[in-house]
N, C-alpha and C positions, 0 to 999 in steps of 0.2 A: 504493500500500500504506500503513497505517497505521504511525503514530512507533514511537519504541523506549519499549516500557512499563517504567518502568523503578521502578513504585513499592515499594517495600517490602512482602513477606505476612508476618505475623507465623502461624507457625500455633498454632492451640490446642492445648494442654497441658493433658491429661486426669492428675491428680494420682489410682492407684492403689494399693493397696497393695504390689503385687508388682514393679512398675514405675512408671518416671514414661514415659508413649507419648507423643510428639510427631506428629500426625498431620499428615502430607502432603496429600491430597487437596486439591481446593477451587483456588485460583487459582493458576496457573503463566505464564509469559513462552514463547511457542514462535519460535524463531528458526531463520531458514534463512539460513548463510553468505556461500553463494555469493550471493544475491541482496539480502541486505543489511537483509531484513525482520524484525521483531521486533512479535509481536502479542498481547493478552491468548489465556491457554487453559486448558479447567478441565480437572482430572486426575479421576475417571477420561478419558481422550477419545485421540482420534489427531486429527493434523496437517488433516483434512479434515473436520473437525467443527470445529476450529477456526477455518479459514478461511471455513468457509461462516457460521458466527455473528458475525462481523467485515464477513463483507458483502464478503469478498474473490474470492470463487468465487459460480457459481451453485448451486443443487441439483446435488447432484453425480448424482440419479439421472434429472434431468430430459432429455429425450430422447435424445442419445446423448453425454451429459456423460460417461459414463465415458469414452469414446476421446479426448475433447479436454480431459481433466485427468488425462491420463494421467503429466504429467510430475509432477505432486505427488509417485506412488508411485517416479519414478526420482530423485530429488531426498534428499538426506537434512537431518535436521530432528534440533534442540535443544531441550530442556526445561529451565527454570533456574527456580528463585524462592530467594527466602530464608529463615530461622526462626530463630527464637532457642533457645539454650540455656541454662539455670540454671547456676550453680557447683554443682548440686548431683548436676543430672544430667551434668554433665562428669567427676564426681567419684566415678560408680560406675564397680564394677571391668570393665563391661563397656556397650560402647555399640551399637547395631547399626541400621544401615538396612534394613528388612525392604522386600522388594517381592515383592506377590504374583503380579505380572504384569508382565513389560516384554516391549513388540511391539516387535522379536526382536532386531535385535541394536545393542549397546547398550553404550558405557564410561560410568561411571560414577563423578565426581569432589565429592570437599566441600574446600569453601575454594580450587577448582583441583590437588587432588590426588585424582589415580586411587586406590581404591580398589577396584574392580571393571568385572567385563565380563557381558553377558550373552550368550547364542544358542538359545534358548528361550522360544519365546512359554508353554508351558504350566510353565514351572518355578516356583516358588516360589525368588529369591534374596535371602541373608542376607548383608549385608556387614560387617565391621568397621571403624569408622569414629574408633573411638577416638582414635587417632594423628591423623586428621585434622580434628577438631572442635576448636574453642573455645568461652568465653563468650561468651555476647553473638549479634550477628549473625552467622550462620552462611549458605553459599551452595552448595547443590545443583545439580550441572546433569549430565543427561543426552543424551549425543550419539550420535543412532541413524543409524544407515548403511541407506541404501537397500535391502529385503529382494529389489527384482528385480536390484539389482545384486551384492551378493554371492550371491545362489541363479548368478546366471552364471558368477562368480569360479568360484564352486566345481565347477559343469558342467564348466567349462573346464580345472580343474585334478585332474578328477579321471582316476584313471589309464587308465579305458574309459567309454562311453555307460553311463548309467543314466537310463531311458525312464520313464516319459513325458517326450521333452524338453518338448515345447508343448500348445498344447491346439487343440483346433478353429478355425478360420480364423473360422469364425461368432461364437465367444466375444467375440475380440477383448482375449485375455485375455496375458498372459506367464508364460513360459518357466522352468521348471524347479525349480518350488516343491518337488516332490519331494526336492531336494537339500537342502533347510532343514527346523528344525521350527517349521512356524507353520501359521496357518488355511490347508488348501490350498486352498478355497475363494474365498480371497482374490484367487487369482491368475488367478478367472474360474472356472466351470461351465458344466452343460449348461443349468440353470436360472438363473443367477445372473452378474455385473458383475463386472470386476476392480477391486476397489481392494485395494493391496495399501500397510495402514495399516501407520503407525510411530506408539509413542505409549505413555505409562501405561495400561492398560488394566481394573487392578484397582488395590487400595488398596496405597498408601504410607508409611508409616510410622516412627517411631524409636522402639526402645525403649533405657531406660536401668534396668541391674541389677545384680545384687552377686551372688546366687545360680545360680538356676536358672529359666529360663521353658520351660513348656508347647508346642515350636512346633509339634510334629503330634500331633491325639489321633485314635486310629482304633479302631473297634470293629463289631463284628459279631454277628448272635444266630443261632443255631443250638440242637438239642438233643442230649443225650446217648443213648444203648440205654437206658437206663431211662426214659425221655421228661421228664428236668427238664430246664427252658430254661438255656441255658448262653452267657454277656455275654464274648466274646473280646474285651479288649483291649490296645491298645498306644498307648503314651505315650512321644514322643521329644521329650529335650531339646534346649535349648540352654544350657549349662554354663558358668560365670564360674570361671576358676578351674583349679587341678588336683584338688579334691573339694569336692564340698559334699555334706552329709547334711538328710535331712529327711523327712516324714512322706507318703508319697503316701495320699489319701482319694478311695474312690468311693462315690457315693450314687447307689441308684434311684429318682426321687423317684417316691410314690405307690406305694412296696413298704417293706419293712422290711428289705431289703436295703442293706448296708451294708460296706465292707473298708477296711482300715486298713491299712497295711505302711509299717517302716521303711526306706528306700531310702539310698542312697550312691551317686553320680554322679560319673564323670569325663568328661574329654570324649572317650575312646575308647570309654570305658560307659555310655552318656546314654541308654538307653531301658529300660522296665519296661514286658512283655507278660508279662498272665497270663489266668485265667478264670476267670470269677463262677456258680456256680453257684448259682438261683434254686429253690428249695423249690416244691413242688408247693401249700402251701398257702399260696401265694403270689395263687393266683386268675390269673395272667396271661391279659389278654386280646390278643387275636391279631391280627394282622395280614392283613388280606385284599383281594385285588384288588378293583378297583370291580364291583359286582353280585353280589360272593359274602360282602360283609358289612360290618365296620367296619373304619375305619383308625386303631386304635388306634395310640397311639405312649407311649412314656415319655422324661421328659427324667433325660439321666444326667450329673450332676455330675464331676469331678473335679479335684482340689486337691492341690495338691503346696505344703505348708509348711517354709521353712528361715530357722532366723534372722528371724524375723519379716516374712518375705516370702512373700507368696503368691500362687502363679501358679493361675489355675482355668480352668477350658475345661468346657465342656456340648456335648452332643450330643442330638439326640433320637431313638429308636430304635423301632423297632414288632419285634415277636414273632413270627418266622415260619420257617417251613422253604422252601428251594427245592433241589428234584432235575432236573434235567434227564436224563431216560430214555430210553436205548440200547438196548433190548432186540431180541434176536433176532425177526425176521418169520417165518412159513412154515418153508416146505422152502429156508432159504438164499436169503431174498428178502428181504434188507436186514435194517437196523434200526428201530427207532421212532426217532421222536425227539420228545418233549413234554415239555411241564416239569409236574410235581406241586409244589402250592403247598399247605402244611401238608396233603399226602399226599391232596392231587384233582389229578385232572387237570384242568387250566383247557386250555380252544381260548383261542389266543391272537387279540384279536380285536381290529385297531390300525394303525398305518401308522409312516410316517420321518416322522423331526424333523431338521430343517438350520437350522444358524444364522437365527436372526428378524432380524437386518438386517447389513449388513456394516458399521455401525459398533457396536458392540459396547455402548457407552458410550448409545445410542440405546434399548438394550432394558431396560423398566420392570419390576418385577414387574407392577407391574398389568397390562403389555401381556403376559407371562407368564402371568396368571392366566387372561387373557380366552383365548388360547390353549388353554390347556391344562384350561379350565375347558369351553371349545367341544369337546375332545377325551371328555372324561368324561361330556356331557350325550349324545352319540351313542353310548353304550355301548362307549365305549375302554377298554380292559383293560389296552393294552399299546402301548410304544414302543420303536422303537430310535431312538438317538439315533447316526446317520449317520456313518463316519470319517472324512471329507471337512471338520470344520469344526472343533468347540471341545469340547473338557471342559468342557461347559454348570458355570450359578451356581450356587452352591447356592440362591439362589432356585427356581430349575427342579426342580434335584432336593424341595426341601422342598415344591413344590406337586403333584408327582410321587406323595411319600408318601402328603399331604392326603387325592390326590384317588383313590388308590389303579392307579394307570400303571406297569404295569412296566415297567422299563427294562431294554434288550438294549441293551447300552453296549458299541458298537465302540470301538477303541484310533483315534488319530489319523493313519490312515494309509490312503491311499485312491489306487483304481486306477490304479498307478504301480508300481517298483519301488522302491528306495531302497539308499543307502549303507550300507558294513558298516565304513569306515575305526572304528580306536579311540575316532575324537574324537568321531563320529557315534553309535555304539553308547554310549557314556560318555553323553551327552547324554541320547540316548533312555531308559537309565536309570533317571537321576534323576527325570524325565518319569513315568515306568511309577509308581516307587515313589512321590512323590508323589499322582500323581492316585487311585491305588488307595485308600491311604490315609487323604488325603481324603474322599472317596468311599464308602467301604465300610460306612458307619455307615448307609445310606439302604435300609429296608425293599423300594424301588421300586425296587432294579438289585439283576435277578436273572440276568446273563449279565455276562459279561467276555468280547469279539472281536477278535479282532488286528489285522484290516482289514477295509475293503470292498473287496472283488472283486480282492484283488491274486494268491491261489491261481487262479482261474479266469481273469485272467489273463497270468500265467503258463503255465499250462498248454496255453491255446490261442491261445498265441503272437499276444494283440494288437499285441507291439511288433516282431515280427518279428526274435525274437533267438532264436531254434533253433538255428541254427547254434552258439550259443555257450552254449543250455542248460544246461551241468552251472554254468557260474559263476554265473549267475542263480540257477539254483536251489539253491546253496549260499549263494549271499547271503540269498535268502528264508527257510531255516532257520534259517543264523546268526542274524538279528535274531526270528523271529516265534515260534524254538523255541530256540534256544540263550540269548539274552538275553533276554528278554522272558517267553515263561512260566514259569520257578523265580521271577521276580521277583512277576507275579500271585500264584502257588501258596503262595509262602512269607508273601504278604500277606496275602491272601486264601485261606483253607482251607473257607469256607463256599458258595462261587459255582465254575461249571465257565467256566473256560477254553476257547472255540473258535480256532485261530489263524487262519480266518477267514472271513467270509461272502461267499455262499454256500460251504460244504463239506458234506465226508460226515461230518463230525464225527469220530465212533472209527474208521470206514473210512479217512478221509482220515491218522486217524493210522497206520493200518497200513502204511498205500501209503507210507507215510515225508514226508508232511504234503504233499506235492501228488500228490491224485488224480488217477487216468487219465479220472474224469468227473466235475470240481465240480461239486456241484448234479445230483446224479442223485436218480432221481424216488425212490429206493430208499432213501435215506440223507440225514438233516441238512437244508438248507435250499437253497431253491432263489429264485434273481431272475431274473421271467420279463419280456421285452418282445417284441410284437409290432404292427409299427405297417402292415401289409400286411395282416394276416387279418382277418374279421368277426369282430369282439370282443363282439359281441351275440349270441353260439352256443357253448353248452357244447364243443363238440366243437372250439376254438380253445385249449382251457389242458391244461396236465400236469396229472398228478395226483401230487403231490409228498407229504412228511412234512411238511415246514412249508414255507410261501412268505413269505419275509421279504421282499422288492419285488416289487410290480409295478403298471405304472401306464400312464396316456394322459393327454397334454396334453390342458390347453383353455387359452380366454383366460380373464383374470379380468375384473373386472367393467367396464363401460365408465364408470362413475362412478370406478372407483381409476381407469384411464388420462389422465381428466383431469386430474389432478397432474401431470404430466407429458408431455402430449402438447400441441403446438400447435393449432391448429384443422384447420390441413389434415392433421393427421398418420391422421386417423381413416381409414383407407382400408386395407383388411385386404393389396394389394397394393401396397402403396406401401413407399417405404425405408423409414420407422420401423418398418411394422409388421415390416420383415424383418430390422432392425437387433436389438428388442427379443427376438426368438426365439434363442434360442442351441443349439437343434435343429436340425442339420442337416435340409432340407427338412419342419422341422415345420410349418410354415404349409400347405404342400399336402398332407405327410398326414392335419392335420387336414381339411381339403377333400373328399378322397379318402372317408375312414370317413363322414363328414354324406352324400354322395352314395350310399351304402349302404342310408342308411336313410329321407331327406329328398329332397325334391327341393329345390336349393339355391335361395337367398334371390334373385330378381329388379327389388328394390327399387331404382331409377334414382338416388338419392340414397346417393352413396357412405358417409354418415357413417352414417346407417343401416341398410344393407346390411351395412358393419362390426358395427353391434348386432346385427343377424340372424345373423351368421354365430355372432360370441359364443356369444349363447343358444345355438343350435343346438352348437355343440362343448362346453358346460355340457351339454347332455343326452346329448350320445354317450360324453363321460367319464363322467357319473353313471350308466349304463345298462349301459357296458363296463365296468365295476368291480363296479357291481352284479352283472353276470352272474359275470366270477370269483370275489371276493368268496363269495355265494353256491354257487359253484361248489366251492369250497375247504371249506367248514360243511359241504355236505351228504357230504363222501367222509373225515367224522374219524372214522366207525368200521367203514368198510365197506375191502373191497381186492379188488383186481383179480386174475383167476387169474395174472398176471405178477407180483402182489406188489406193485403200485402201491396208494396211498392212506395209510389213517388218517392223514390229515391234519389237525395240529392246530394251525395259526398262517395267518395271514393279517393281513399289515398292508404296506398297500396304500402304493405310493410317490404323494407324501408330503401330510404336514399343512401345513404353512406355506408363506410364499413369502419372498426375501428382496429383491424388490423389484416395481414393477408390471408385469408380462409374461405370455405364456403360457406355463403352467410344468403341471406336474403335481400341485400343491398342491390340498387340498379348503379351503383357506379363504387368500383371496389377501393381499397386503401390506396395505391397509386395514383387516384384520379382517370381511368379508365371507364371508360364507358360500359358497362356492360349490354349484351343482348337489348335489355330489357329497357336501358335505358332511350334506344332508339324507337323501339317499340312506343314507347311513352306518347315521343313526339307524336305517333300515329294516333295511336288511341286516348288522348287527349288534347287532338286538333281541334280548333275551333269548327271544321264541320268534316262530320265522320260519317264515311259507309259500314256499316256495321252488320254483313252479312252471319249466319249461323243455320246449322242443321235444325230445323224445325218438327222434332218426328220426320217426316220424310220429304218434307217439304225446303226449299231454299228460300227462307225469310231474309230479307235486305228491310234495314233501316235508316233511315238519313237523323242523324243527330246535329241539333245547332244550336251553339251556345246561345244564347240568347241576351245579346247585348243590346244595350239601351245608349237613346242616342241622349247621353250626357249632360251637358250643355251647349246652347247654340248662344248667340249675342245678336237680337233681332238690329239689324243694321238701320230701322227709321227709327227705335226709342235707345240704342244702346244698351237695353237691360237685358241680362243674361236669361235665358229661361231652360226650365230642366223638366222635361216629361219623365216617368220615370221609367215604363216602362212601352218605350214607344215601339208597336213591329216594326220588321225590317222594311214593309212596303212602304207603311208611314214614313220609314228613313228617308227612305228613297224619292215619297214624292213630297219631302217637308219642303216649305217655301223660303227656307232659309236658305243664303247662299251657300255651297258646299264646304266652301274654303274657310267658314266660321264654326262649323263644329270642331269641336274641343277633338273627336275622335268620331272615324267612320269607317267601319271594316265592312268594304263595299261585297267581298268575294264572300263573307258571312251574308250577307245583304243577300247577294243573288243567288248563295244556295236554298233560300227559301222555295225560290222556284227554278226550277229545269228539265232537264233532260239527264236522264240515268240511262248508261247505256251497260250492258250486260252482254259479256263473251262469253263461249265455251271453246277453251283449247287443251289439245293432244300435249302430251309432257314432249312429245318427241320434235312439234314446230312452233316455228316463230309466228306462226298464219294462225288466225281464231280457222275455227270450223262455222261460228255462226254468230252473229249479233243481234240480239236484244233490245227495244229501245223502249225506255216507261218514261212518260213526261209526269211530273209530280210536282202539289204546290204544298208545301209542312203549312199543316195549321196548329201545331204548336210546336215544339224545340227537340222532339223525338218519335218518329211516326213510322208503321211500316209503309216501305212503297210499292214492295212488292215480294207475292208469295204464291211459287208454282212448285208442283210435284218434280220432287230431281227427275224418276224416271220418265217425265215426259221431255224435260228439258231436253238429257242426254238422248233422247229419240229424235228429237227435232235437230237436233244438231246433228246428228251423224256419228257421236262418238261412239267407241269402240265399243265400252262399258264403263262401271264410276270409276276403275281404278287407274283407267288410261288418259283423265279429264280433271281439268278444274276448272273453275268460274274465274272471271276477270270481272272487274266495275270498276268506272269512271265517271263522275261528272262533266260533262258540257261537249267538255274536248279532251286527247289524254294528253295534252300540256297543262292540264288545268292544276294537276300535283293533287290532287282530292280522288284517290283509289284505293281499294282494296281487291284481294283477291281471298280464295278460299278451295283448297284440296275436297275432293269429293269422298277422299279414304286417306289413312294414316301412309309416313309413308312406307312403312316396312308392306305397304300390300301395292304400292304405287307401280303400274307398268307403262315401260316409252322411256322412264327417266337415265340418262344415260351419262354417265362420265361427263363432265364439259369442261373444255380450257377457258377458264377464266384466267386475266393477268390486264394488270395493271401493260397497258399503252402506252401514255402520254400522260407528263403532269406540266404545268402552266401556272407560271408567279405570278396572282395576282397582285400580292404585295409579300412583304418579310413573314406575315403569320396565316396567309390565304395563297391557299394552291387548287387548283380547277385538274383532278383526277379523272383520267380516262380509261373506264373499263371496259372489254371486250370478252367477247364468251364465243361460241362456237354454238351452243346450246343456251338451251331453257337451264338454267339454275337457281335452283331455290335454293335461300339462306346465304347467299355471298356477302363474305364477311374479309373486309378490311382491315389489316392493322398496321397502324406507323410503328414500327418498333424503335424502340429507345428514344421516340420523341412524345412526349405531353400536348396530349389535342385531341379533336374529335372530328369527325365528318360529318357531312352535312344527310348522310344516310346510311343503313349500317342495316347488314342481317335482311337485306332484298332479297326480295323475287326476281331475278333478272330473264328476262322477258324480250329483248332486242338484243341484236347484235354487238349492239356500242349502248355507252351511255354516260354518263356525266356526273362525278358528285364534287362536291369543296369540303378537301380537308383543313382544318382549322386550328394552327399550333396556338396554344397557350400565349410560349416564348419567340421571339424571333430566331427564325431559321435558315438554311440557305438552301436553294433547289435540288444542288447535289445531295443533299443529304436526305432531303424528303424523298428526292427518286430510291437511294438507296435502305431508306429504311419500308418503303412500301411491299405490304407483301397481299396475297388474294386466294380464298380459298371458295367453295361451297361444300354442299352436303354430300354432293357426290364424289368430294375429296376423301372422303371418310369409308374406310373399306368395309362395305357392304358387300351381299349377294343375292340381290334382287334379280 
């Protein structure tokens, strides 16, 4: 191990007017006691970031390091350095070490005296440190205690079981994080490593004041019954003193709004909540999801002046409404449930988000954007952000707003049960009120949920505690209705509270917060898994209100597992590959679902056999998603004579990964696109063919989002006017000039009405055998257009039989980019399909990060899949049906690139690359 670091950090002293800040971050000393080591480590970070950048550990995710560095997380670890302080800042009436984040639990001493403790990784702690400062060289150090060994202390000392004690044998994960408040994820998942980090993991800092400082500003937009925009905020101090007086100031900037109040502060009375009401001729523009318009936002000052000291904090806010809608079904056949976004109904159309790597300190914005910028280019609308992991950065949420993502923001608490002791509820809290307020100023989070899947279950006794039901289920209230929501409600009056997903939402509150059926197809949100049925057949999913999960493994790409796998490790039946799965028997289920629809890979070379098998479970999760996915769009305004449907959300488990494995993710730890991720763009295009096997019938549906024309600015009064939810024909013939709508998505417009044209082609040519044509006009946003018996089709065309034949569809013209197509048999029974040369042709600089790809085939190929190797990017299409001769996509680097190397890193396969014996 490396010497004892022992050199001096002076940190910088940022000289403000309302404070002098002594900032922490940047270089720290981490020492571990018992073993005698003392190594450099920079804060933000935890203990295994900093061992592995010392060169003391290996990767900690390379092949099964998690289990053989396991004792880092049982171990407990020191943080120290030093800073200096002024006579000047020792000499205001108030001194305070702020931490925005300590992983988790934590005492905390200057110059060797206590001063504080922590037990909350999501809390915000303030300490007083006045008494323990001096001049000159000052000495910080924080001493964290092992989070799996106190989560045991505490198992073990509490007065009954509170389950989940463990996790899956498969994890590989420990025991009893439920007991704690920290990343539960940390402690192992069904996708994800245990490391369960100790460490600084947000900013540190010192301030020095005499008055008053700004420490939480929270605000929200909403409107009044008269429809003026209306700025709810609240501004909580921190207080020097038994009063200070002084002037609080809010400014809109970019309005001519303005408020001024004289204020008076103690430290029993340290906060001002009021609301700004904004004049109509004000102009405000609005805030709106990705594809229904702009993401207008404004930046809102506020300043609080005393004695010549001024504390200011900004926020930036967007303008908008959110309703989440209950309304009565039928004859007593549930509720709705959809949210209205400045009074439309948006389908929510999006997946889960789980921590982007398990060290915390690891995730960039820029690797946030590229996420979350990959989420928005496939027509994402919307996210939850999963309760198994973090109260994401504000980076996240700010690129959230940008990019217009809504967030369904679960609380941090995830399928398990938990503690209701005083000390635990106090905790959780602080926690609530915190992050809320934090938080609530973000356009993009339009839900607040208690947990993931701890109602559901409960209720069907995953942990095998019925016996003793009523306790359980008074603890679950205590904390997720007695504590926890008056603390949302009172913070938050503009967002609905769920206490938790899957529920029946207002049903589940009626049934007295745990229903007799979470997730019924009738009420609220359902998470669907099934890893035994054909996920490639309508007739495999519910027909719910909303599907907030659901999902199928695959692996991610075999270029990420070379990071981390040895050379022999490639072998899809070998111990790593079975160590990396943290799904029970998910390696054979994927096996199982490929054998449905493929005949499986025979390739004698194990390394790639493992590549075959990859691909192949890349196309059964893009194709099993596509069909629910699709499945979910076409039933948001139809319903079933039982009262099932109007289904209006869909977001598919999950987006990311947090490390290289098969996981459920549509873009894996490298930032690779997966299968599925391409898929997306399809199957949550703003207007979609959504053909399926109907019994024996070929059902085609046209789905269209259904955008509202915004705002327009009638050019003789100048006054803005907003229909809300105006049709597309209406768009089309409003009397306003075109060029003054706010937003007009013409090609959404004109799929209202057209022409559908309908192919049937031989696997073996580029020539249809026959064409179809249906003129169709949607009179609402999901409609069939047409439905004929297969075997007449395939009679009328001439084909061979269904296994020699698929359907083609196209709106208008096939330039139009709005098609689908659809096999008429799996394709292990497929005949015609024949070997084809595909290869990349020709590539074309549009610029340093845009390159125009040309591909060629000789043949019909399905599933031609693309990859830049060794370069970071994506294409503009991925995992086709290639269908012509030639044809055209734009690869899209990240980073700037140069041509020769894009030519040389292109490679091109399809499915009939894959040795079969059809």
């Amino acid at each position: 191990m490396a010497g004892c670091f022992s050199c001096a950090l002076i940190a910088a002293v940022v000289s403000v007017s309302y404070a002098d800040v002594v900032h922490l971050s940047g270089n720290w000393t981490l020492l571990n006691n018992v073993r005698g080591e003392s190594i450099p480590a920079s804060v933000p970070g935890s203990m295994y970031t900093a061992l592995y950048n010392n060169k003391l550990i290996p990767n900690p995710l390379y092949r099964d390091n998690d289990v053989k560095l396991r004792w880092i997380g049982r171990e407990d670890w020191t943080y120290t350095r030093t800073f200096q302080l002024s006579a000047d800042e020792l000499a205001a009436s108030s001194l305070r070490l702020v931490c925005d984040g300590l992983d988790t639990f934590s005492t905390i001493y200057i110059n060797d005296q206590k001063v504080g403790t922590s037990e909350n990784m999501f809390v915000k702690y303030v300490y007083d440190i006045k008494n323990a400062a001096k001049v000159g060289d000052n000495t910080v150090r924080i001493d964290f205690e092992s989070a799996v060994n106190v989560a045991a202390q505490k198992a073990n000392a509490s007065a009954y079981d509170i389950p989940r004690d463990c996790p899956s044998m498969v994890q590989n994960g420990e025991c009893h994080v439920n007991m704690i408040r920290k990343e539960q994820c940390s402690f192992s998942w069904d996708w994800g490593p245990s490391f369960p980090t100790q460490g600084i993991w947000k900013d540190i800092y010192i301030e020095a004041f005499n008055t008053a400082v700004i420490r939480e500003l929270s605000m929200a937009t909403t409107r009044d019954s008269g429809g003026e925009w209306l700025l709810d905020v609240g501004v909580y101090f921190d207080v020097s003193g038994s009063s200070v007086s002084g002037i609080l100031t809010t400014n809109i900037i970019g309005t001519s709004v303005t408020k001024s109040m004289p204020l008076t502060l103690t430290p029993t009375n340290s906060s001002s909540v009021f609301t700004i009401t904004i004049p109509s001729t004000e102009n405000i523009e609005r805030w709106w999801p990705n594809g229904y318009g702009n993401q207008t936002r404004y930046n809102v000052n506020v300043t609080f002046t005393s004695n010549n000291e001024v504390s200011s904090e900004q926020r930036r806010v967007g303008f908008r409404t959110v309703e989440l809608v209950q309304d009565p079904v039928g004859n007593n056949q549930g509720l709705t449930f959809y949210f209205r976004i400045n009074n439309v109904p948006v389908f929510f159309k999006g997946s889960n988000w789980i921590p982007a790597d398990s060290f915390q300190e690891n995730i960039t914005r820029k690797g946030l954007r590229r996420l979350l910028q990959s989420a928005a280019d496939v027509h994402i609308n919307s996210m939850r952000v999963w309760g198994g992991g973090v109260y994401e950065s504000d980076d996240f949420y700010d690129l959230a707003d940008e990019l217009g993502i809504m967030i369904w923001q679960d609380l941090m608490f995830s399928v398990a049960l938990y503690p209701t002791t005083p000390e635990f509820l106090g905790t959780v809290s602080q926690e609530i009120t915190h992050q809320v307020r934090r938080l609530r100023h973000h356009a993009s989070i339009v839900l607040w949920a208690g947990n993931n899947e701890n109602e559901k279950g409960l209720r069907q006794d995953w942990y095998g505690i019925h016996g003793n039901f009523k306790r359980y289920y008074d603890d679950y209230v205590k904390l997720y209705v007695t504590t926890i929501k008056p603390i949302v409600n009172k913070e938050d009056t503009t967002r609905e509270y769920l206490s938790s997903s899957p529920s029946d939402g207002k049903e589940t509150e009626k049934e007295g917060w745990v229903a007799k059926d979470p997730g019924s197809e009738l009420y609220g949100d359902i998470h669907f898994y099934d890893y035994a049925s054909d996920l490639w057949k309508d007739s495999a999913y519910r027909i719910p209100r909303f599907a907030s999960e659901y999902g199928i493994q695959a692996w991610c790409d075999i270029e990420t597992l070379e990071d981390v796998f040895d050379a022999g490790d490639f072998d899809y039946w070998g111990p790593m590959s079975y160590h990396r799965n943290h799904h029970p028997l998910g390696n054979i289920e994927m096996v199982e679902e490929i054998i449905l629809h493929f005949n499986e890979p025979t390739n004698p070379d194990t390394r790639q056999k493992f590549s075959d098998i990859i691909y192949l479970t890349q196309i059964n999760q893009a194709v099993s998603i596509q069909a629910e996915s699709e499945h979910y769009r076409r039933w948001q305004n139809n319903l079933t004579s039982d009262g099932r449907g109007q289904t209006m959300g869909a977001l598919y488990w999950q987006l990311n990964d947090i490390w290289q494995a098969p996981t459920w993710a549509s873009i894996d730890y490298k930032g690779k696109w997966k299968m599925l991720h391409y898929f997306a763009r399809r199957f949550f295009a703003p207007i979609l063919i959504s053909p399926f096997m109907d019994d024996n019938f070929l059902n085609i549906y046209m789905v269209v989002d259904e955008i509202p024309l915004t705002e327009v600015k009638n050019p003789k009064t100048g006054v803005n006017v907003f229909t809300p939810a105006t049709s597309f024909v209406t768009l089309l013939k409003s009397s306003f000039p075109r060029q003054e709508a706010v937003h007009l998505m013409t090609k959404t417009a004109e799929a209202t009405t057209g022409i559908l044209y309908i192919q049937m082609y031989q696997w073996d040519s580029f020539t249809p055998l026959k064409t179809w044509n249906v003129t169709y006009k949607l009179t609402k946003s999901s409609e069939s257009v047409f439905r004929q018996d297969i075997d007449t089709l395939v009679s009328e065309s001439g084909c061979q039989d269904r296994s020699s034949c698929f359907v083609y569809m196209y709106v208008n013209d096939p330039a139009s980019g709005i098609n689908a197509h659809l096999p008429l048999t799996y394709y292990n029974n497929v005949k015609g399909l024949s070997k084809a040369q595909v290869m990349v042709t020709d590539v074309k600089m549009m610029s340093n990060t845009e390159f125009e790809v040309t591909v060629a085939s000789n043949r019909i190929a399905p599933f031609v899949w693309l990859d830049a190797v060794g370069i970071s990017g994506r294409f503009s299409d991925n995992g086709f049906l290639m269908m012509a001769p030639s044809m055209t996509v734009t690869f899209s680097s990240w980073d700037p690139v140069d041509l020769d190397t894009v030519k040389r890193s292109l490679k091109a396969k399809s499915l009939m690359d894959i040795h079969f014996s059809f």
